[in-house]
VMD Tcl script that builds the backbone (N, CA, C; Angstrom):
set m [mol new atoms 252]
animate dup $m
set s [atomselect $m all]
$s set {name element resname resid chain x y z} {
  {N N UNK 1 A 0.824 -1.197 0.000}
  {CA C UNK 1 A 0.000 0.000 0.000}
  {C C UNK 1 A 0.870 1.264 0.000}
  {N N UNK 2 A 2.059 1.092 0.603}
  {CA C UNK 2 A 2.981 2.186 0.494}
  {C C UNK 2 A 3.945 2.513 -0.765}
  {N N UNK 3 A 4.099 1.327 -1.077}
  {CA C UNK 3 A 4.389 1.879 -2.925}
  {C C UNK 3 A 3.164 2.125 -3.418}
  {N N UNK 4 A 2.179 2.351 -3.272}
  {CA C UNK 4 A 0.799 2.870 -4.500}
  {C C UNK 4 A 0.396 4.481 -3.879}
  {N N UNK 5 A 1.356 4.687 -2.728}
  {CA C UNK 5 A 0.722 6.064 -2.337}
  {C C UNK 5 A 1.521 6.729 -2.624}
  {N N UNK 6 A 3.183 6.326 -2.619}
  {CA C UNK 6 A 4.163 6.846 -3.267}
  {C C UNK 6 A 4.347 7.266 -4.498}
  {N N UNK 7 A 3.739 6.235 -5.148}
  {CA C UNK 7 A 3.909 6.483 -6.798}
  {C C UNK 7 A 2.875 7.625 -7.251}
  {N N UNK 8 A 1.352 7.145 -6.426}
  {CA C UNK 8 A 0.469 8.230 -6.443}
  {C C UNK 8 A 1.338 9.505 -6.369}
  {N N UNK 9 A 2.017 10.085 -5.215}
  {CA C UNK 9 A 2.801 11.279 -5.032}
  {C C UNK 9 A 3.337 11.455 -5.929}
  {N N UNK 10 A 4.499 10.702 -6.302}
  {CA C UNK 10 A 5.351 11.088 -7.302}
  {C C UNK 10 A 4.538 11.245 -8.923}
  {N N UNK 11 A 3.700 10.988 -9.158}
  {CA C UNK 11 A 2.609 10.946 -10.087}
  {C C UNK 11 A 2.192 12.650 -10.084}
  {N N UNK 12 A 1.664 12.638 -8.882}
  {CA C UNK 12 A 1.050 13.700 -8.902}
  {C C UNK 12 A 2.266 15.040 -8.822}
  {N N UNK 13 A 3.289 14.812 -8.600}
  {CA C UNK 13 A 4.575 15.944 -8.300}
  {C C UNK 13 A 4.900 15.898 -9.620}
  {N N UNK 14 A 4.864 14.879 -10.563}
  {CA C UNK 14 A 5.194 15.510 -11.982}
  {C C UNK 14 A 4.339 15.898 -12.870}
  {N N UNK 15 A 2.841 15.641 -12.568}
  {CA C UNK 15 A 2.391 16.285 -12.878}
  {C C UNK 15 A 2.107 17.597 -12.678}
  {N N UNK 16 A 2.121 17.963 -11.341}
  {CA C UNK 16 A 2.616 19.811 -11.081}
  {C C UNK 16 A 3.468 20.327 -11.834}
  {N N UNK 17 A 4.759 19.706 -11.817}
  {CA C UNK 17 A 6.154 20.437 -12.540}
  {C C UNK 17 A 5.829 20.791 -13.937}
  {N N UNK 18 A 4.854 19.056 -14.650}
  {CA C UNK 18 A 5.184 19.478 -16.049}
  {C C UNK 18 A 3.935 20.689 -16.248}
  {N N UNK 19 A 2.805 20.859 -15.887}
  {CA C UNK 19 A 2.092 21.382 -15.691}
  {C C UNK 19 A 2.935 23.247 -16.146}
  {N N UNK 20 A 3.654 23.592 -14.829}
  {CA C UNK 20 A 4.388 24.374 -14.727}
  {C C UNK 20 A 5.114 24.889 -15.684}
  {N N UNK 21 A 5.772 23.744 -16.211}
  {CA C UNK 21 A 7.044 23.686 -17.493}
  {C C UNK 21 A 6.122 24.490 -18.546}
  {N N UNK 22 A 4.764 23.865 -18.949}
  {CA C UNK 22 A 4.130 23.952 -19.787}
  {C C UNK 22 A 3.312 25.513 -19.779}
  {N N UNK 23 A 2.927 26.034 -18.697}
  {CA C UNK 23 A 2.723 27.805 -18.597}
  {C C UNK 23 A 3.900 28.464 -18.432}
  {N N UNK 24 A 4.806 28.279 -18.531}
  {CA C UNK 24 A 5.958 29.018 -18.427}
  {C C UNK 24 A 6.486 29.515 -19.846}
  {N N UNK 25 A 6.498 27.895 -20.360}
  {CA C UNK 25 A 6.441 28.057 -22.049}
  {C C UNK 25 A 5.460 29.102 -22.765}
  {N N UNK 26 A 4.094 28.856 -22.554}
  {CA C UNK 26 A 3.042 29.976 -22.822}
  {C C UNK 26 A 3.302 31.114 -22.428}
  {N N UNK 27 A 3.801 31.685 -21.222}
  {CA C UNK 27 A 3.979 32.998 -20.732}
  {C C UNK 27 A 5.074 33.589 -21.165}
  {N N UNK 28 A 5.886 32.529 -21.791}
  {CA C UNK 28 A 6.873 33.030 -22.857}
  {C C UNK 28 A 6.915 33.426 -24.270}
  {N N UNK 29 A 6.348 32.572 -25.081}
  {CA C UNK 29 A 5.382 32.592 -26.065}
  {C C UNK 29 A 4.789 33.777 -26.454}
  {N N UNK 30 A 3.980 34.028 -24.937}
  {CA C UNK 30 A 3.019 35.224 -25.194}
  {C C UNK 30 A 3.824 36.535 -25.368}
  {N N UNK 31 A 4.828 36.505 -24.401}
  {CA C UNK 31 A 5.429 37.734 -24.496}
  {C C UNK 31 A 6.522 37.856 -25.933}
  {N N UNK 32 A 6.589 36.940 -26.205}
  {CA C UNK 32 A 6.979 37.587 -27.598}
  {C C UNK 32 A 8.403 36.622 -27.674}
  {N N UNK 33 A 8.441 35.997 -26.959}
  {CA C UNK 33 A 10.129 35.226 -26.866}
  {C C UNK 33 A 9.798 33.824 -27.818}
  {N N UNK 34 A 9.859 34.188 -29.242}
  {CA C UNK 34 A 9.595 32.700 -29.857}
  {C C UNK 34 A 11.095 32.862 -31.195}
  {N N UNK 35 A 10.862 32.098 -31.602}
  {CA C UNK 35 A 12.361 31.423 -32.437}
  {C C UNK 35 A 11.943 31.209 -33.768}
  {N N UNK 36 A 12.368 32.282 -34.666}
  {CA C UNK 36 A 11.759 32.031 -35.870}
  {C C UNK 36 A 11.997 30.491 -36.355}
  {N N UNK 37 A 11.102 30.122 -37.188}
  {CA C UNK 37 A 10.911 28.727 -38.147}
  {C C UNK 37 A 12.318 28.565 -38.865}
  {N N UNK 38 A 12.774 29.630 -39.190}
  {CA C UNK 38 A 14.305 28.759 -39.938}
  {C C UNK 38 A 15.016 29.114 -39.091}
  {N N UNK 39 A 15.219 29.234 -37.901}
  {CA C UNK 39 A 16.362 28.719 -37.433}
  {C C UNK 39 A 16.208 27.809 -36.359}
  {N N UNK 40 A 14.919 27.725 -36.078}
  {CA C UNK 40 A 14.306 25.877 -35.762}
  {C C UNK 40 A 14.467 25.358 -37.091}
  {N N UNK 41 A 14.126 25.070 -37.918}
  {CA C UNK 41 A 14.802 24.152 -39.036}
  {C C UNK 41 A 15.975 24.063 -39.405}
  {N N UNK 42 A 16.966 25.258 -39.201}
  {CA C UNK 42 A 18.395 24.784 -39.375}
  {C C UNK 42 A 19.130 24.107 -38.050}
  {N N UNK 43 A 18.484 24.597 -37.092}
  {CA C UNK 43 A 18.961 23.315 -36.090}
  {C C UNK 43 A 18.957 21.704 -36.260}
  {N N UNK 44 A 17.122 21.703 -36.714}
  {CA C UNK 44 A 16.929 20.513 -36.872}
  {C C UNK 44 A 17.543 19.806 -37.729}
  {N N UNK 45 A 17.981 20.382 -38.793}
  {CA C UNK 45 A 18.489 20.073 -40.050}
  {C C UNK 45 A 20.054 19.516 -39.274}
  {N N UNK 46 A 20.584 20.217 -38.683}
  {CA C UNK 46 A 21.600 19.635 -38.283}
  {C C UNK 46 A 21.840 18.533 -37.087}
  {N N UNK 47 A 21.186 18.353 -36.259}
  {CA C UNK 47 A 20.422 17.228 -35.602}
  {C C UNK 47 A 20.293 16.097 -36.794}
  {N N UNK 48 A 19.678 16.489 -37.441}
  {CA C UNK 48 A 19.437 14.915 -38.362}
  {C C UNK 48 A 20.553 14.311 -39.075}
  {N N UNK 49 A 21.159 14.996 -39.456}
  {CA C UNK 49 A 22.513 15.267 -39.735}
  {C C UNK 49 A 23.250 13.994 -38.873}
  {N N UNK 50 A 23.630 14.823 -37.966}
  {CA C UNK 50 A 24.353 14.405 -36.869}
  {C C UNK 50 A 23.961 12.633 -36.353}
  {N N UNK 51 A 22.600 12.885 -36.511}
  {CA C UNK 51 A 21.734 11.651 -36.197}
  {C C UNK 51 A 22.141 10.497 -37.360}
  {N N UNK 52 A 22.386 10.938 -38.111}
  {CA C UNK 52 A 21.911 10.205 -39.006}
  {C C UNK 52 A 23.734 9.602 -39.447}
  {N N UNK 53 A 24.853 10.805 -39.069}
  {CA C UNK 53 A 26.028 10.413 -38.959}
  {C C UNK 53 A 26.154 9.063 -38.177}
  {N N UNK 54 A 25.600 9.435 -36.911}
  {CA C UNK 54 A 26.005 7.990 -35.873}
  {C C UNK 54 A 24.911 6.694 -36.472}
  {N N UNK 55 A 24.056 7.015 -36.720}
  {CA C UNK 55 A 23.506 5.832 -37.275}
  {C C UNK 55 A 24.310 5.045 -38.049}
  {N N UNK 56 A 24.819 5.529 -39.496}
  {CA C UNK 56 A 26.010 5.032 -39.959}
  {C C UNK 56 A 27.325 4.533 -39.314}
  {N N UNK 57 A 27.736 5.648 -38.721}
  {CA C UNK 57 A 28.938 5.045 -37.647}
  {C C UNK 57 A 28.375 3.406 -36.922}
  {N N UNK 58 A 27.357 3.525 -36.418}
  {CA C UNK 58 A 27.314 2.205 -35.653}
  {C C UNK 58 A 26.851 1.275 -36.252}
  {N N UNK 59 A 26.280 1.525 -37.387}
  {CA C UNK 59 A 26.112 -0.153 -38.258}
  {C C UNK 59 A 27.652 -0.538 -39.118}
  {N N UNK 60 A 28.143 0.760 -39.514}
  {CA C UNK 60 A 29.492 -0.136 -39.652}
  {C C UNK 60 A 30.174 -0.619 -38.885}
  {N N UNK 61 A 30.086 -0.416 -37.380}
  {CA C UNK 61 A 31.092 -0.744 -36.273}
  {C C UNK 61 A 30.103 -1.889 -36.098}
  {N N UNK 62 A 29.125 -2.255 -36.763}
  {CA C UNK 62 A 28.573 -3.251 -36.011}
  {C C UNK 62 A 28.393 -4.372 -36.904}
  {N N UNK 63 A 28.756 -4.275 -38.557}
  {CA C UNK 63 A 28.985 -5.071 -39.219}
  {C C UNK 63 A 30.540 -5.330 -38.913}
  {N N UNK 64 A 31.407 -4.816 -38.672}
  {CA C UNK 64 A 32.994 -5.572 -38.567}
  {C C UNK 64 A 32.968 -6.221 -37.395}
  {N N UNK 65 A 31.709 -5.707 -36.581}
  {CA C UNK 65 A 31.921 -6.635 -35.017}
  {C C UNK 65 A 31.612 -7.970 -35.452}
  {N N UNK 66 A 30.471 -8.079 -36.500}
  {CA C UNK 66 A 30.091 -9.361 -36.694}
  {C C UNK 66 A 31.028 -10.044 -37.294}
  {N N UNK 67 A 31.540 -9.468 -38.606}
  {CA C UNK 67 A 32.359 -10.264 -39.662}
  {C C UNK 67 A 33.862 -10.590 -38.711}
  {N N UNK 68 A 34.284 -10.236 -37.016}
  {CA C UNK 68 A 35.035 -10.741 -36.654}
  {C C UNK 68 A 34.514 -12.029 -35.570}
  {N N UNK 69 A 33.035 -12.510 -35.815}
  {CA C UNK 69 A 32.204 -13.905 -35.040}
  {C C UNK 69 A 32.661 -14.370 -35.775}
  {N N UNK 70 A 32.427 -14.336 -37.413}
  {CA C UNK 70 A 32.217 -15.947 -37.835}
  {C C UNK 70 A 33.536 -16.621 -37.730}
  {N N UNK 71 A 33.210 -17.980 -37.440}
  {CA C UNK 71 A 33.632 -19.164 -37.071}
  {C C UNK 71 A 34.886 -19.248 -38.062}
  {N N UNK 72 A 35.989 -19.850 -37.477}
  {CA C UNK 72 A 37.157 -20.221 -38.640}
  {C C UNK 72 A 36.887 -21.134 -39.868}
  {N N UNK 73 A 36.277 -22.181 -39.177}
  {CA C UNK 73 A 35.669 -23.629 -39.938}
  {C C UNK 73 A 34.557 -23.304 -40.994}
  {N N UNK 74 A 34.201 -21.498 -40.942}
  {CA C UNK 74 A 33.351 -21.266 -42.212}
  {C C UNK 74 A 33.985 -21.697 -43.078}
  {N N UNK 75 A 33.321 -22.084 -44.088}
  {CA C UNK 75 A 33.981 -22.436 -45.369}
  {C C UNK 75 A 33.283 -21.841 -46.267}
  {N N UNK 76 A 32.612 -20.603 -46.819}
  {CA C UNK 76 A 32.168 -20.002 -47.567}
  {C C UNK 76 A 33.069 -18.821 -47.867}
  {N N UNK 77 A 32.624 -18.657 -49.698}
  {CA C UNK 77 A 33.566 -17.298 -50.226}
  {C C UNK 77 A 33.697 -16.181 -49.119}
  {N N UNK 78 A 34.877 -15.113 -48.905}
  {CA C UNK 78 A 34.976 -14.302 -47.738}
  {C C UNK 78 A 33.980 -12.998 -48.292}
  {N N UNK 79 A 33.236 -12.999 -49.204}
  {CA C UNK 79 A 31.884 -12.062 -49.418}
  {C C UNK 79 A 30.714 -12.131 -48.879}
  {N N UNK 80 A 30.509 -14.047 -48.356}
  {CA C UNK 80 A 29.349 -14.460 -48.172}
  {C C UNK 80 A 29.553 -14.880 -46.261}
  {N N UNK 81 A 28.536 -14.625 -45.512}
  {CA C UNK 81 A 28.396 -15.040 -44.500}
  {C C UNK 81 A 28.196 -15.995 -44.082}
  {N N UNK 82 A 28.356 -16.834 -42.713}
  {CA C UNK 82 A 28.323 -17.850 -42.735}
  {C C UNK 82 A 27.692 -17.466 -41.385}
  {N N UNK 83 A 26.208 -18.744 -40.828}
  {CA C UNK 83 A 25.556 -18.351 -39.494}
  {C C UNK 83 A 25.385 -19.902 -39.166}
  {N N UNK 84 A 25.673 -19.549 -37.823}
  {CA C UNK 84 A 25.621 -21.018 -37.551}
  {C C UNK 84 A 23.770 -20.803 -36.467}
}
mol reanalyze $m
mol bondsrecalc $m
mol representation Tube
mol addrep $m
């Protein structure tokens, strides 16, 4: 019963905060503090970027991780994989 009143709390404490987070944003908004559209899109643009760098980075680091499993006793051309 004391973890369900806890979580209740903590439930209800983030919901205050985000609550908060979320008129703060508006009262910012309102007053005039907003971020033009292209230079939110050139951020984003570079975010994806970036995103999209490591994506690459880790499937190649993650194809040589594999191609150093297979087994010695493969016996297939060194183009073709071998899965046991």
């Amino acid at each position: 019963m004391q973890d369900f009143v806890h979580q209740q709390q903590k439930t209800a404490n983030y919901d205050d905060w985000f609550r908060q987070q979320v008129q703060m944003g508006l009262d910012s908004a309102n007053a005039g503090n907003l971020v033009p559209s292209d230079v939110v899109e050139a951020e984003a643009s570079q975010w994806r970027a970036e995103v999209r760098r490591k994506m690459v980075l880790a499937s190649s680091r993650q194809a040589v991780a594999l191609t150093t499993l297979v087994s010695p006793t493969c016996r297939v051309p060194a183009d073709h994989q071998c899965f046991y």
